[in-house]
C-alpha positions in Angstrom: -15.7 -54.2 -25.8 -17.3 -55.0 -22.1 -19.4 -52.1 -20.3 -16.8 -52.5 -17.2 -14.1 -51.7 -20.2 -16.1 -49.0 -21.5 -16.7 -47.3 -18.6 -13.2 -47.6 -17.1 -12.1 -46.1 -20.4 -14.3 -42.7 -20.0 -13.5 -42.8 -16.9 -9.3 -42.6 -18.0 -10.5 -40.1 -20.7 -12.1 -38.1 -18.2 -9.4 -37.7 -15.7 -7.1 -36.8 -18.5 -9.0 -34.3 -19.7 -8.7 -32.5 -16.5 -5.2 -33.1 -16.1 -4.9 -31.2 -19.4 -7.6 -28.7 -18.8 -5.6 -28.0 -15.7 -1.9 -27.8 -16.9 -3.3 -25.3 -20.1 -4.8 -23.3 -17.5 -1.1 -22.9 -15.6 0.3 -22.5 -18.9 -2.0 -19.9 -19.4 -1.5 -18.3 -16.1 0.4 -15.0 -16.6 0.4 -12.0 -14.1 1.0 -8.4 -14.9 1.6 -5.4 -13.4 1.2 -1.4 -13.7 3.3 0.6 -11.4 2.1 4.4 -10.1 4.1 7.3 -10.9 7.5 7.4 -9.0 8.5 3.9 -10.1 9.0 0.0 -8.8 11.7 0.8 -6.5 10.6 4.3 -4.7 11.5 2.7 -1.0 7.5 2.9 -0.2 4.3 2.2 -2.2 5.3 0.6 -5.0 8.0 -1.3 -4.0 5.9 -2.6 -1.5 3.7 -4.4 -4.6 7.4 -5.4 -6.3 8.4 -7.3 -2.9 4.7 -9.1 -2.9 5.5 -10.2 -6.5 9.0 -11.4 -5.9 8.0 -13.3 -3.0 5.3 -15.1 -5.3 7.5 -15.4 -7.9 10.2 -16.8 -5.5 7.6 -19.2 -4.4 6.3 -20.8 -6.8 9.0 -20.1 -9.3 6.1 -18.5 -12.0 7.2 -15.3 -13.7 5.7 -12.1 -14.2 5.5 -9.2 -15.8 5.6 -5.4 -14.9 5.4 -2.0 -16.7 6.2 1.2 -14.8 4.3 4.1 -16.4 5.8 7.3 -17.1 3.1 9.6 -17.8 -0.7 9.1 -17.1 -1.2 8.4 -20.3 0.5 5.3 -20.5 -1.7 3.6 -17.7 -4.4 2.8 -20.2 -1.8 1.3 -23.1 -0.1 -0.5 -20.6 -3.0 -2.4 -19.0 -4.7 -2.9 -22.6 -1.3 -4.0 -23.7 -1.2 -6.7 -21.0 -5.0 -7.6 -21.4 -4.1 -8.3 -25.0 -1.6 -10.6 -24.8 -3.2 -12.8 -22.4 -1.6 -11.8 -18.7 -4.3 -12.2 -15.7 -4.5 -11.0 -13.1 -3.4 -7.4 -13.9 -2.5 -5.3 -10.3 -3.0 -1.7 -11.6 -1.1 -0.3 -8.8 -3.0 3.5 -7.5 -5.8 5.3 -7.5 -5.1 7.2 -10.5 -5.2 3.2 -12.6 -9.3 4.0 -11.7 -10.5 5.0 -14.7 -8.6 3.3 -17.4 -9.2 -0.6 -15.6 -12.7 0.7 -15.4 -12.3 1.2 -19.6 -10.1 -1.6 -20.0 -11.9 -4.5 -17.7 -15.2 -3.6 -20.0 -13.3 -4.3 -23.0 -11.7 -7.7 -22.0 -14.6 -9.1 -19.9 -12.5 -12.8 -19.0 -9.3 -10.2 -17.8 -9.1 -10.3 -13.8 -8.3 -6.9 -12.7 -7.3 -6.5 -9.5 -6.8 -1.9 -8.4 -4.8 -1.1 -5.2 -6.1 2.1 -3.8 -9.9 2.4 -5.3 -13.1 0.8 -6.1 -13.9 -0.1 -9.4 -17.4 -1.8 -9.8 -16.9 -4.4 -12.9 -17.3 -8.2 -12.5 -13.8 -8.9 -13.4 -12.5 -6.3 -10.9 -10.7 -6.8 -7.6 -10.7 -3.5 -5.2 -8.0 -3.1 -2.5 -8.4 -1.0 -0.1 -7.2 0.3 3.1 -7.5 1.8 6.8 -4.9 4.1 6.7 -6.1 6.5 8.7 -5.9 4.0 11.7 -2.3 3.3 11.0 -1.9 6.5 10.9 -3.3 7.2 14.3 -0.8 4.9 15.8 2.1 6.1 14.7 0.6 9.7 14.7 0.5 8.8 19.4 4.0 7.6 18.6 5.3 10.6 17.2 3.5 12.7 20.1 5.5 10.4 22.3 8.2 10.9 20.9 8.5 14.9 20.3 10.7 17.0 22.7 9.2 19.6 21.2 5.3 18.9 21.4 5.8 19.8 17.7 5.0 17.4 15.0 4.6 17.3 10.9 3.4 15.7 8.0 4.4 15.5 4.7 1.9 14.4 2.2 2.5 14.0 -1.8 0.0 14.7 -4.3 -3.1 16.3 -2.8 -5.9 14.2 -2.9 -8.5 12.6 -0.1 -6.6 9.8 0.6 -3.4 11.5 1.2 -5.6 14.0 3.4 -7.3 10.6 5.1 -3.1 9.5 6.5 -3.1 13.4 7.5 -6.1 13.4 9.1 -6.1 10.0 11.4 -2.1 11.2 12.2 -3.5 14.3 13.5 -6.2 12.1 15.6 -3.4 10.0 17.1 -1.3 13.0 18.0 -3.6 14.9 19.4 -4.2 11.8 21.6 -0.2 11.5 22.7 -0.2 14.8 23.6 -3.8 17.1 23.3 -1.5 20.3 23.0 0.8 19.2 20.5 1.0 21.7 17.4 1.1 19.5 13.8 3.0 20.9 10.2 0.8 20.2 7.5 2.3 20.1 3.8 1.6 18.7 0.1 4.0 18.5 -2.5 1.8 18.7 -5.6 -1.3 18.6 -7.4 -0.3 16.4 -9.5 1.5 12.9 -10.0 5.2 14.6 -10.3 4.4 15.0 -6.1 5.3 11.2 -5.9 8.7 11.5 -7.1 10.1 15.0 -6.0 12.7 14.0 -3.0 13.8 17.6 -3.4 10.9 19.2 -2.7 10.2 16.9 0.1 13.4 17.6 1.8 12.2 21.2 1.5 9.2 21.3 3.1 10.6 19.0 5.9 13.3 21.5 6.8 10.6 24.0 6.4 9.0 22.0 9.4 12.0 21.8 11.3 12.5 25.1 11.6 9.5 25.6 13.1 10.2 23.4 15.5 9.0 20.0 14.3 11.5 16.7 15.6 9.4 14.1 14.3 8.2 14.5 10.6 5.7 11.7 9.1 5.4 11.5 5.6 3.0 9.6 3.0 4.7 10.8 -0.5 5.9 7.7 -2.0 9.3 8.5 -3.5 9.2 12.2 -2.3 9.1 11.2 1.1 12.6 9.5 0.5 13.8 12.9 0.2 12.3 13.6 3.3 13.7 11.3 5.4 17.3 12.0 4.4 16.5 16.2 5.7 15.1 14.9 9.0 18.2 12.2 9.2 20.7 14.7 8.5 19.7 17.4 11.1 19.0 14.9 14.1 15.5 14.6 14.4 13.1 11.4 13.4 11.4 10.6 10.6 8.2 8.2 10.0 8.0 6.1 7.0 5.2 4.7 4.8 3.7 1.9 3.3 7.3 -0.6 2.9 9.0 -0.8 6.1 11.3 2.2 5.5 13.5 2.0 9.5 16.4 1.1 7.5 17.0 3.5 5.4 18.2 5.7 8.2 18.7 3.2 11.1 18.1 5.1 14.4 16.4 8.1 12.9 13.4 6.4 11.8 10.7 6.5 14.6 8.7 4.0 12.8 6.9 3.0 9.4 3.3 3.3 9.0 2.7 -0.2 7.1 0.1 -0.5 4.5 0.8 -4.0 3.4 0.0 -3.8 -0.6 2.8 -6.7 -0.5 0.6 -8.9 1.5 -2.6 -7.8 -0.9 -0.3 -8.5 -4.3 1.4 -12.1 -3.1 -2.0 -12.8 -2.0 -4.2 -11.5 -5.4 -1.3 -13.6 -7.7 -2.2 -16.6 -5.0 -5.6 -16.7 -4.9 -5.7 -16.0 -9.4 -3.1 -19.2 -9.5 -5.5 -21.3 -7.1 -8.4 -20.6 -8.9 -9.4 -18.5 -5.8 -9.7 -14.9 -7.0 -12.4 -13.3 -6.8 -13.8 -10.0 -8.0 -15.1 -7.0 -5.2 -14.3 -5.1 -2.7 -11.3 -6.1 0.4 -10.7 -3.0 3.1 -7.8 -3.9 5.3 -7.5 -2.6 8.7 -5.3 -3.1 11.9 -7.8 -5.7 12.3 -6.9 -7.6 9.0 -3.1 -6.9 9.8 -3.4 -4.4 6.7 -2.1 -1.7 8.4 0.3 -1.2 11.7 3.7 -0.1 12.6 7.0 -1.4 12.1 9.5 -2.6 14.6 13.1 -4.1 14.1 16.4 -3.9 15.0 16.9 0.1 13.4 14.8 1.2 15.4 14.6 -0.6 18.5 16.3 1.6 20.6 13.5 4.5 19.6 10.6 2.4 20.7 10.4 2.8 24.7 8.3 0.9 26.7 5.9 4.0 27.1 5.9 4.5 23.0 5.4 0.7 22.6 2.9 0.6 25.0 0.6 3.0 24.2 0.8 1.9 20.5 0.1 -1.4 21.0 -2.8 -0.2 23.5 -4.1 1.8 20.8 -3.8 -0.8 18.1 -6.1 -3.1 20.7 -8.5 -0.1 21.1 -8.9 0.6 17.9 -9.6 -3.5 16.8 -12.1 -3.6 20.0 -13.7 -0.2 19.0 -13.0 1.2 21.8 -11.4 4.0 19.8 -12.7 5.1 16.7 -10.2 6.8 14.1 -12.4 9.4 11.7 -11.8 8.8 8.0 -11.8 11.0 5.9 -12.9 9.7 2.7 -16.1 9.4 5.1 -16.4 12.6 6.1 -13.8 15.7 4.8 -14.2 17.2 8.0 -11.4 16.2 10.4 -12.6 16.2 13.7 -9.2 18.1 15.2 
């Protein structure tokens, strides 16, 4: 055998080595993942992780699997359960997943974790993160824009900082529309049942109402569906949250506060697939197009020039730091 053979030879074994090294690692790719309470298709939060995955999965034509918990206890089973068998990345979708992907990640070290909604500090751990309180601020001047009556509400769902951090920057941007609006302030729950209780929601925003509210904001995943429907039904405006939620009530939805976890799920299954995931902390602002506001046809004829303007003004101010938006998680003391 001549050294040219020889060498051309390890060269062929090389090169098919990687070939197969690289088609067991897409064999081996499989993506998970672990709704929040309130389920895949709540019109809002979750959802908006579903319509990331199906646009991956539409993509690239790779398949994935999801669980949607039921109780809090299941989060730990479910994401063990997935670890097990292989699946990575795993989105653990909310900041309740925190402490059983902190558990679980320690126990299956070569797992990529990836948590929407909280930090978790393991190597194999991917923490997404967002501004909401600047969306919030913009549509929070929209709504002051908006409002006939100069008064405004919110309707929050389980009771927790970062539910308070949306209240707090809407407040902000109200308060800058109009410094003498008055703002409704209500949570659902204490506890994860206050992401799925459209009744309740519908509730408190008629409560609202009759105090005078005409544009009602909410940030209570499926609760906030409920919500919607009571502000729909008696003529005033709603805002939506997280998924682009103007056409569930086309004309009565002002806008929809967008927190793009569909952007930060296609993107997580991406990157894992590429070989570019990578474990640590991602906050997404207006800057990063985390956050913003939606516009389309529903609710076109809502957004005036003045409303449009001073949103998109305020989206550049913010970006520029010419505006600064107080969070919350920061500091609990809302500055209004």
């Amino acid at each position: 055998m001549t050294a040219t053979f020889t060498v051309a030879l390890r060269g062929a074994l090389a090169a098919a080595a990687l070939l197969a090294g690289a088609a067991t690692a897409q064999a081996q790719f499989k993506p998970a993942i672990v709704y929040d309470l309130g389920g895949k298709f709540d019109k809002s939060f979750n959802e908006g992780v579903y319509n990331g995955a199906e646009k991956f999965k539409k993509e690239t034509n790779v398949e994935y699997r999801d669980f949607e918990v039921q109780n809090d206890s299941q989060r730990e089973q479910a994401l063990r359960r997935f670890a097990r068998d292989g699946f990575t990345p795993v989105v653990a979708v909310g900041f309740s997943q925190a402490t059983s992907v902190e558990k679980v990640a320690a126990e299956f070290p070569k797992t990529q974790f990836t948590i929407i909604d909280m930090v978790v500090d393991k190597p194999n751990v991917q923490s997404i993160v967002f501004k909401e309180h600047e969306g919030s601020f913009i549509v929070g001047l929209m709504a002051a824009k908006a409002s006939k009556t100069g008064k405004v509400g919110f309707v929050g769902g389980m009771d927790i900082p970062l539910i308070r951090k949306f209240a707090c920057g809407y407040v902000q941007g109200v308060k800058a529309g109009n410094p003498a609006a008055e703002i409704f302030q209500n949570m659902t729950g204490t506890t994860g049942q206050a992401w799925n209780d459209p009744v309740k929601g519908a509730e408190l925003a008629k409560s609202q109402m009759d105090r005078g509210a005409d544009v009602i904001y909410h940030a209570a995943g499926g609760t906030g569906v409920g919500v919607l429907r009571a502000v729909a039904d008696a003529g005033k405006l709603g805002i939506g949250v997280d998924s682009n939620q103007n056409m569930l009530h086309p004309g009565k939805v002002l806008t929809s506060m967008m927190k793009r976890v569909d952007t930060a799920t296609y993107k997580t299954f991406m990157d894992a697939k590429n070989g570019a995931w990578k474990p640590g902390v991602t906050v997404l602002g207006l800057k990063e197009e985390g956050v913003g506001y939606a516009a389309d046809e529903h609710n076109k004829a809502l957004l005036t020039a003045d409303i449009k303007g001073a949103a998109d003004k305020a989206v550049a101010d913010i970006i520029s730091g010419a505006v600064k938006v107080h969070d919350y998680m920061s500091d609990s003391k809302c500055p209004m």
